[in-house]
N, C-alpha and C positions, 0 to 999 in steps of 0.2 A: 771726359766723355767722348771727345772728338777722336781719340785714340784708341777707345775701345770697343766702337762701332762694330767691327769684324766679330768681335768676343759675344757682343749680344745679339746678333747674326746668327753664330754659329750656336749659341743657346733655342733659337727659335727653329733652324732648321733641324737639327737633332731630334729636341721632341716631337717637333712634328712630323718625322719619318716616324719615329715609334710610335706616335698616337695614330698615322694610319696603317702601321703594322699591327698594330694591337687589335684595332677594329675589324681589320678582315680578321685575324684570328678569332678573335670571339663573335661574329657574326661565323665563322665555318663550325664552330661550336655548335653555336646558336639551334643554325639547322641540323647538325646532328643531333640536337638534343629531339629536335620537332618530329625527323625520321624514326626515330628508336621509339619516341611513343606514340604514333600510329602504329605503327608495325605492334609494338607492345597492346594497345590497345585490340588490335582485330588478330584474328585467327588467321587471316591468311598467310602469314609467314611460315607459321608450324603446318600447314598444308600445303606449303609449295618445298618446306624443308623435306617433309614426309615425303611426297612424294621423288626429288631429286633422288633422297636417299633411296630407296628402292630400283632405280635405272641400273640395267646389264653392267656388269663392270666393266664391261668392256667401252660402255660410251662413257660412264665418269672417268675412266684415264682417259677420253678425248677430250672432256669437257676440265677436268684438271690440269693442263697445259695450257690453258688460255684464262681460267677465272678458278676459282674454290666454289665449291656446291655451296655453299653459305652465304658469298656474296651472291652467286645465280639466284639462288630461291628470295634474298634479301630484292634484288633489282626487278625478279619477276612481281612479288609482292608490292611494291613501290608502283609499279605502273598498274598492276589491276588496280590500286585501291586511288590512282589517277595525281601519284603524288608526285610533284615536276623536279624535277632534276637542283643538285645542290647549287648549280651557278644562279638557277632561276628564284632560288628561295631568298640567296645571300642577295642578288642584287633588290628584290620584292623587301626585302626590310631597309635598305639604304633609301629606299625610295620612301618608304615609311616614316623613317625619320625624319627623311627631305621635308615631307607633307607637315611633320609636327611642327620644324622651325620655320617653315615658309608661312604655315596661317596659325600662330600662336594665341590667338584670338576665337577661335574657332573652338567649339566645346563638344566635349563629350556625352555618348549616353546618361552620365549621371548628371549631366549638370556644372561640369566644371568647366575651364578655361585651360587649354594647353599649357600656358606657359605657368601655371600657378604650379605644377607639380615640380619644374625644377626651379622654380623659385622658392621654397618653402624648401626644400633641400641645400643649393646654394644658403640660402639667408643660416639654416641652421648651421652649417658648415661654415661660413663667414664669422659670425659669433662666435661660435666656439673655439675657432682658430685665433682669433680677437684676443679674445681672454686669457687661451694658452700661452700666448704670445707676451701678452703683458705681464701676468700675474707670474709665468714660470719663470721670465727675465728676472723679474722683481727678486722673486723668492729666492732661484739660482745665486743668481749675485751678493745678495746680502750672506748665503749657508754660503757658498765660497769664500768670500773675504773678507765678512765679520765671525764666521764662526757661530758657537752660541747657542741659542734655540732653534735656529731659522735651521742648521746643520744637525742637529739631536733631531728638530721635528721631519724633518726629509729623509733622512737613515732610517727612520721607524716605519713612516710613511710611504717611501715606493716602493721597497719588497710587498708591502701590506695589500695595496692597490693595484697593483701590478699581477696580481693571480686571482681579483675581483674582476668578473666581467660587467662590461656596463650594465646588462639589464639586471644584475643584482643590487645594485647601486639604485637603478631605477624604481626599483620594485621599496627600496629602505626607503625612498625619496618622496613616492608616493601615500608612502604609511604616514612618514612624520610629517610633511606639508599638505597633505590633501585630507586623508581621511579622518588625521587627530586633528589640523588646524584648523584643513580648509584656504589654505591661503591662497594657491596657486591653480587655474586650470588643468588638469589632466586630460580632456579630451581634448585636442586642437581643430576638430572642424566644426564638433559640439558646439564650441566658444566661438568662433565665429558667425554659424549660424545663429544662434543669440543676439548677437552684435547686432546682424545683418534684419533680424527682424525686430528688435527692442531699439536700434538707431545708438551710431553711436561710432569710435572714427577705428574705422577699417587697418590703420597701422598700427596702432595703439592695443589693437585685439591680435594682431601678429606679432607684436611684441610681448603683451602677457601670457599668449598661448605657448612662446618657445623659449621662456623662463628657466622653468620647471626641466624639457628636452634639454636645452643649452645647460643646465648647471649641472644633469646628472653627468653628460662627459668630460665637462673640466672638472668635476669633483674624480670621475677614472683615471684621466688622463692627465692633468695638468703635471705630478708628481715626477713620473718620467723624463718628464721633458725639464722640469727643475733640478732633479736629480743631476743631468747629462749639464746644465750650464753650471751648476755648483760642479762638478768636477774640472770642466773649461778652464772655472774661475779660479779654482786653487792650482793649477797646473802652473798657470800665467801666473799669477800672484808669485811664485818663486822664481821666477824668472828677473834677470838683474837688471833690465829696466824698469823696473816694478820697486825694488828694493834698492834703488838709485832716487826715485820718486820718494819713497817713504824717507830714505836720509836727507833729501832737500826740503821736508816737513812741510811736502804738499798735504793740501785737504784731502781728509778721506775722499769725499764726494768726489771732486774732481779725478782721480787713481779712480774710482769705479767706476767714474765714464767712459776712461779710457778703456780697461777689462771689459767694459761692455760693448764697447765698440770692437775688441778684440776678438769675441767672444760669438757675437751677433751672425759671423758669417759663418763658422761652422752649427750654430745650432739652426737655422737658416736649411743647411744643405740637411739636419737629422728632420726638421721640417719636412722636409721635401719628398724624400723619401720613407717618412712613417704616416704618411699624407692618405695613404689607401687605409692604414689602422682607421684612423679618424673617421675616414669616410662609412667604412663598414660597420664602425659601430653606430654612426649617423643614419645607417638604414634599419638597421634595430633599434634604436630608438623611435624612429618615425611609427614602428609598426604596436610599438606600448604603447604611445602619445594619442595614436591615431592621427597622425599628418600623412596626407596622403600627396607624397610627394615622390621620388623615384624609386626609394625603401619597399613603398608600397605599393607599386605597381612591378616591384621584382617579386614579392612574395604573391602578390596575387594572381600570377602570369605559371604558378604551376602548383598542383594539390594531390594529392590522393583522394579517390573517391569510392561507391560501390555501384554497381550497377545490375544490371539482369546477368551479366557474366560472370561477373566480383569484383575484384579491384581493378579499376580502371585510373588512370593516370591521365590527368588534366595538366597541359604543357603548352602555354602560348608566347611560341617562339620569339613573337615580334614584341612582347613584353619584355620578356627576358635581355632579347639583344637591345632593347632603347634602354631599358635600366643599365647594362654594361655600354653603351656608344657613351652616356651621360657620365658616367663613371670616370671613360677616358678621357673624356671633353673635358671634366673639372682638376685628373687629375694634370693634363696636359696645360692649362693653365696656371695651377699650381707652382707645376714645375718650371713655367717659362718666369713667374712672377720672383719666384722664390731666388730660382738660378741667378739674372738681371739683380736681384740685390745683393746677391753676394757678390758676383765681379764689381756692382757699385760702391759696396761699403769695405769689402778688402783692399787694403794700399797696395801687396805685393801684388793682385791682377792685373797685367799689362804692362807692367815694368819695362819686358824682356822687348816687347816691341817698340819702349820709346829709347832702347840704350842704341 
C-alpha cells in the first residue's frame, strides 16, 4: 500500500481533470441547447435573418469580414429577446448545482427533497452494479473453467441479450411479475406514497420498489459481463501455472480463486468503462418504473409541444445540465473506485517502483 500511494494519486487526479473537462463541456452544450430553442421558439431570428439578408451588398462584404450574417442576425436575436451571454448561462447553472448540493434538504415545487432524486439513482446503480458483479464473476468463472452448461447457457445467452434493449426486458418483466402475478411494485413513487400514508418502514419500500427496476438490468446486462470473465477465465486456465496447479492435484476451488483473483482486475477496468451503458439504461428505466430520480428529471427538462404558433420546443437547460453534472459525478467515482481496485488487487501494479 505504502508503495503505491503515487499510483492511487495519480488514479484520483486524472479523473478528476476529466470530470471537470467533461462538465464544462456539457454545460457549453447545455447552453447551446437553451440558445437554439429560444431562438427556435420565437420569430425573431428568421426576422432579423430576413432582414440581414436583404442589406446592399456592398455592406454584407463589410459585415462578412468580421462575423457571417447568421451569426449577426443569431446575436442580434439573442439580445432582443434579452438572452445573456454563453459565459453567463454556463456559470448560472454551476451555481445551480452548487444550490442543490449545498441545501439537499431543501424541496421542491412538487414536494420532494433534493437529495432523494440522486439517491434513488445512486441506490439503483449501486444494486445493480452489486449483482453484476457478483452473479457475472460467479457465472463467468464456473462457463470458464468448468465448462458445461454454465459455458452452453452463456454462448446462447449474450448474443441473445445483447441486441435486447432494457426497456424490452422491462416491458416482458412487467407482464409476467406485475400484471399476471402481481408480485412486484411497478410504480416506485406510487409505492412509497402508500407506504408514507398506510405507515410502514420507509427502506424497506425502497427496497421493494427497486426490485423489479434492479432485476430488469441484470437480467440485460449481467450476460456481457459474464461472457467477458468466461473468456478471462479460459485464457488463464491454459496458461502453465494453471496446469502446474492442476498436476499438483490442487482443489478445484482453490485454482478458481486464484483465476479469480486473476481475472477481477481486468473485468474491474471493462467495469469501468461500460459504467456510462449501465447508467443510461438506469435512466430509462427510472422513466418505466416511474422513480423520479436524475433519468427523470433529464427527460422531463425537454419536450415537444403545440402552441398558437405550432410546434414549440420545451428545453430546460438547467435540467438537462444537472442530469449530465450528476452523470459525471457518478461516473467519476466509479472510475476512481473501480481504478484504486485494480492497482490494489493486481500483483504486477507497482512492481517497477519497488525494484
Amino acid at each position: 500500500m505504502s508503495g503505491r500511494w503515487h499510483l492511487y494519486l495519480k488514479v484520483l487526479i486524472k479523473n478528476l481533470a476529466l470530470f471537470v473537462i467533461g462538465v464544462l463541456i456539457l454545460d457549453y452544450l447545455a447552453v447551446l441547447g437553451h440558445v437554439n430553442a429560444e431562438l427556435y421558439n420565437s420569430d425573431v431570428y428568421g426576422d432579423y435573418l430576413d432582414m440581414v439578408s436583404h442589406l446592399p451588398e456592398s455592406v454584407k462584404k463589410v459585415i462578412e469580414k468580421h462575423v457571417s450574417l447568421e451569426q449577426l442576425a443569431k446575436e442580434m436575436a439573442m439580445e432582443a429577446l434579452g438572452i445573456s451571454s454563453k459565459r453567463e448561462l454556463m456559470k448560472d447553472h454551476l451555481e445551480v448545482v452548487y444550490h442543490f448540493f449545498a441545501n439537499p434538504h431543501e424541496k421542491t415545487k412538487a414536494g420532494y427533497e433534493y437529495y432523494t432524486y440522486i439517491l434513488k439513482s445512486l441506490l439503483l446503480v449501486i444494486f445493480t452494479e452489486l449483482f453484476i458483479l457478483t452473479f457475472g464473476l460467479y457465472l463467468g468463472l464456473r462457463a470458464g473453467y468448468r465448462g458445461g452448461w454454465a459455458d452452453r447457457f452463456l454462448s446462447v445467452l449474450t448474443p441473445l441479450f445483447s441486441a435486447i434493449p432494457s426497456w424490452f426486458i422491462a416491458v416482458v418483466l412487467l407482464y409476467t411479475l406485475y400484471w399476471k402475478a402481481s408480485l412486484l411494485p411497478i410504480d416506485f413513487e406510487g409505492h412509497l406514497r402508500n407506504v408514507s400514508i398506510n405507515g410502514g418502514s420507509l427502506p424497506l419500500a425502497y427496497l421493494m420498489g427497486l426490485l423489479l427496476p434492479v432485476l430488469t438490468l441484470v437480467v440485460a446486462m449481467i450476460w456481457e459481463y459474464a461472457f467477458n470473465v468466461r473468456n478471462l477465465i479460459k485464457f488463464e486456465s491454459n496458461e502453465g501455472h494453471v496446469l502446474y496447479d492442476r498436476a499438483r492435484g490442487l482443489p478445484d476451488r482453490r485454482i478458481m480463486r486464484k483465476l479469480l483473483r486473476m481475472a477481477l482486475p481486468a473485468f474491474l477496468t471493462f467495469t469501468t468503462y461500460n459504467f456510462l451503458e449501465i447508467l443510461m439504461s438506469a435512466f430509462v428505466v427510472e422513466i418505466i418504473f416511474n422513480i423520479h430520480g436524475v433519468g427523470w428529471i433529464l427527460v422531463s427538462s425537454f419536450r415537444m409541444g403545440h402552441g398558437v404558433n405550432g410546434v414549440t420546443f420545451y428545453y430546460s437547460s438547467y435540467g438537462v445540465f444537472f442530469a449530465a453534472f450528476v452523470m459525471m459525478l457518478f461516473y467519476f467515482i466509479n472510475a476512481v473506485v473501480m481504478e484504486s481496485l485494480y492497482i490494489h488487487l493486481d500483483p504486477r501494479t507497482g512492481r517497477e517502483g519497488r525494484r
